[in-house]
C-alpha positions, -999 to 999 in steps of 0.1 A, spaced: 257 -191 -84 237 -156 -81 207 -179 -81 212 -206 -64 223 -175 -35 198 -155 -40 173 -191 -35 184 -193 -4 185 -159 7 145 -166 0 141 -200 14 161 -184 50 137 -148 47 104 -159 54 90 -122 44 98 -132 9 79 -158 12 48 -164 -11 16 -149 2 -6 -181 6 25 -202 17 29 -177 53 -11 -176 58 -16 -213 58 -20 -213 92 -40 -178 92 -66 -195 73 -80 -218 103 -78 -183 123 -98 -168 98 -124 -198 101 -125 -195 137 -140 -159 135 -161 -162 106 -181 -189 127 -181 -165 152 -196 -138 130 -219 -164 111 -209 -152 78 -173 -161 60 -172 -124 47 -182 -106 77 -153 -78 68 -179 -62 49 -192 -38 75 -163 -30 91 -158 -3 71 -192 7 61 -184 39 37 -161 22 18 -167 -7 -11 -162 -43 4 -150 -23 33 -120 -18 16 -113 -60 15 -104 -61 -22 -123 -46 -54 -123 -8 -35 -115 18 -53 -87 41 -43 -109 72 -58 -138 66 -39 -119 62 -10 -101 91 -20 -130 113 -18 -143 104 18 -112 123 29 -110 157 40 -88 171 4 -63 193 28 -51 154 39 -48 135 2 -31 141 -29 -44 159 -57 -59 135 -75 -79 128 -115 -100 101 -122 -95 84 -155 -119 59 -175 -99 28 -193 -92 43 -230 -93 77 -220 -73 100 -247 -42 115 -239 -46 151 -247 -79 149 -227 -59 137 -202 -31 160 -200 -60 190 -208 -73 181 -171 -38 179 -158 -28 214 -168 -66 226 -156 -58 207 -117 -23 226 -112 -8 191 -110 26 193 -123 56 166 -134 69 140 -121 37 130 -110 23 94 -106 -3 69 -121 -18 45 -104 -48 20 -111 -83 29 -99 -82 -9 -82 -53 -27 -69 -22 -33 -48 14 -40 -41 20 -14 -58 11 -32 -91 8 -4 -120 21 20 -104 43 44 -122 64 77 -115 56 93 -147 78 128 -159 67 134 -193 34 145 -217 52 112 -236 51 93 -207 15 100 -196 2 89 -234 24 58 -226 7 49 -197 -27 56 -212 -21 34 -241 -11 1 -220 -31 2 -186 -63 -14 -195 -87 -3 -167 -94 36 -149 -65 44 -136 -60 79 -116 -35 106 -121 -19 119 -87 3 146 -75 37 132 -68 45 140 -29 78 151 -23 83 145 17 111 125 22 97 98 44 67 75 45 51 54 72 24 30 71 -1 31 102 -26 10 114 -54 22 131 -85 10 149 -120 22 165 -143 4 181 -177 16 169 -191 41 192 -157 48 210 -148 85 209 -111 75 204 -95 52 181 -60 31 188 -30 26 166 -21 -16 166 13 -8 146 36 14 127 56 7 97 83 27 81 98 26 51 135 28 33 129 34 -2 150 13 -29 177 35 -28 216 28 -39 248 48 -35 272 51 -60 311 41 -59 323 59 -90 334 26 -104 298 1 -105 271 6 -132 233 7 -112 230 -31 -121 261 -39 -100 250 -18 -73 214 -35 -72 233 -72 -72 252 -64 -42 218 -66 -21 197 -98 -24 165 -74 -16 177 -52 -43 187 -81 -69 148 -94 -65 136 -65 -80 161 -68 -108 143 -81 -134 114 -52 -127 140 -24 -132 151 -36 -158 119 -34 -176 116 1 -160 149 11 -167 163 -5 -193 201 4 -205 198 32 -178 209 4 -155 242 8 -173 246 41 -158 276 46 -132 270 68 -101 294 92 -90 310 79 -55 284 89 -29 258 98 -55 221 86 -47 197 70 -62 158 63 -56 151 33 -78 112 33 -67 101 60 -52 71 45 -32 78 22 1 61 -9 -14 74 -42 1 66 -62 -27 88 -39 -51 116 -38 -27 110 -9 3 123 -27 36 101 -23 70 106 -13 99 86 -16 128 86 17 147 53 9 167 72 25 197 64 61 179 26 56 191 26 73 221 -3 97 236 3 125 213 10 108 178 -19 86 185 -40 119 194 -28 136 160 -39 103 138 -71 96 156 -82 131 149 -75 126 113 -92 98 109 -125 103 128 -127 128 99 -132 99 74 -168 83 73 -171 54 94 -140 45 88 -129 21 119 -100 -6 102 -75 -2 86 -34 10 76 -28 49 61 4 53 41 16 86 45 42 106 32 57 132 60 85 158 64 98 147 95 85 129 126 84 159 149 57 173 123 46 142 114 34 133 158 22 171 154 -2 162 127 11 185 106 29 181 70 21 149 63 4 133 35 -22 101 31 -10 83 1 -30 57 7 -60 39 29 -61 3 30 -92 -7 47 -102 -42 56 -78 -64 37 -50 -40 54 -17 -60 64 -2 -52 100 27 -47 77 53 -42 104 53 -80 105 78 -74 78 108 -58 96 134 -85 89 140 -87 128 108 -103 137 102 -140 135 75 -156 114 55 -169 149 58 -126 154 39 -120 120 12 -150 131 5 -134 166 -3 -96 148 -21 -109 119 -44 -128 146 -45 -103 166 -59 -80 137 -87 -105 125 -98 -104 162 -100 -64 163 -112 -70 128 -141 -95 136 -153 -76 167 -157 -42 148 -174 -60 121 -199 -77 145 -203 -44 165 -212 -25 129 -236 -56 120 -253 -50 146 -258 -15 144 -275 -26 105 -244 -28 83 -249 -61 62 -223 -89 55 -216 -98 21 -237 -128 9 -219 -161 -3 -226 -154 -37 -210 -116 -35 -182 -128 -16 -172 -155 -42 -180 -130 -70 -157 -101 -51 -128 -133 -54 -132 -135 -90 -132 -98 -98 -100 -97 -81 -87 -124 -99 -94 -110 -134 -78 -76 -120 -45 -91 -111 -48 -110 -147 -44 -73 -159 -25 -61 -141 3 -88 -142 4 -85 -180 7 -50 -177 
């Protein structure tokens, strides 16, 4: 019964819907401007600093070190195999402390991505991620936001297209339900079921005193179960001003969606205690799409409306001398990403 629920909870939700299945339509969009551009993977120069302009196959540390340090996580690079006193060696020598979090060098959706607390857990995490993987400082702010920001090439001022924020996978305790009770009450919490339970294990059994919280994943991923709402309404004059100064600091960097942890929004519009946790570049979702409010003909009309935006800076950059990806690079890119999500999956 739970299933069959749960089914079609899914079927009746398109933002659980698979990836491929909402962008069937998306596709013919995406055909439309790459005959425009002449070249299928005309993305590449939108973003000229950044690997595939950030499309799929970047890597977070590169794209880490393009921006100014007072704005990013501390942050260690790590090759595949690395040794774990080598590892925890450098992170007593950064100042980085526990929890912290480890990530893959390459990826998304928040696939391999843990909240690590222990020297135990760290040689874990070594010992079953096979590829580089980085070591970040766990941000505390309460809050996190994903933003999408544009710039026309050789525009003094960029614009924000959309603003995403998050609630965390977070339950309340009764006194009476164990966690796993809790997370069944929700169908967006009973998806991620079966991951927690590989996370969690018997800890699920635990019972929560009444009004007792509890962060289950402490990163607003949508895919491992962070809801979305669209606060686009917050980009007004002055928290556009704030971002666009931020990001003019980052190398020819013109499209794209910052996910940044902040203290409150007052600070947050001031640019000021706030975090960037991560930058998506070209293969960036308008992930507002995703507040459960807005229809699926909604999520069509933004995700057009960014391959436009996305198209013209890419044609703007091309001309400037910033090269398109060739057939062959493009298709190889695909693969590459295929073989990483193979990894990643299993791990």
């Amino acid at each position: 019964m739970k299933k069959l629920k749960l089914f079609f909870h899914k079927l009746t939700h398109w933002e659980y819907w698979p990836f491929d299945v909402v962008y069937i339509p998306m596709y013919f969009v995406w055909f439309y401007y790459a005959a425009k551009a002449r070249s299928f993977f005309f993305f590449n120069a939108a973003n000229p600093r950044i690997k595939n302009a950030g499309f799929l196959m970047e890597s977070k540390k590169e794209i880490y070190d393009i921006i100014p340090a007072q704005y990013i996580p501390k942050t260690l690079f790590f090759k595949k195999g690395t040794a774990a006193p080598e590892i925890l060696s450098e992170l007593a020598a950064s100042g980085i402390s526990f929890p912290c979090i480890a990530k893959p060098d390459i990826g998304g959706k928040g696939r391999g991505v843990e909240k690590v607390y222990t020297a135990e857990n760290i040689a874990a995490y070594a010992g079953k991620i096979n590829m580089d993987f980085l070591i970040q400082e766990f941000i505390a702010y309460p809050s996190e936001v994903g933003i999408f920001y544009c710039r026309m090439p050789g525009k003094e001022n960029g614009f924000i297209t959309g603003i995403v924020a998050k609630e965390f996978l977070i339950v309340k305790g009764d006194g009476i339900s164990t966690l796993t009770q809790l997370i069944e009450k929700d169908p967006r919490y009973h998806f991620q079921l079966a991951a927690l339970q590989k996370i969690y294990g018997d800890g699920l059994k635990e019972v929560l005193a009444k009004n007792e919280m509890k962060n289950l994943v402490p990163y607003g991923n949508h895919a491992r179960g962070a809801k979305f709402i669209d606060v686009s309404h917050w980009a007004d004059k002055t928290f556009t001003a704030s971002i666009d100064h931020v990001c003019k600091q980052i190398p020819e960097f013109y499209f794209g969606r910052l996910d940044v942890m902040y203290s409150s929004f007052d600070d947050l519009k001031a640019g000021k205690n706030f975090c960037i946790i991560e930058l998506n570049g070209a293969g960036s979702e308008p992930t507002h799409i995703y507040d459960p409010g807005h229809s699926l003909f909604f999520a069509w009309k933004e995700i057009a409306r960014h391959f436009k935006l996305l198209c013209k800076i890419s044609i703007i950059n091309h001309k400037r001398g910033f090269r398109y990806l060739t057939v062959k690079e493009g298709m190889q890119m695909f693969r590459d990403n295929k073989a990483v999500l193979k990894t990643l999956n299993k791990f």
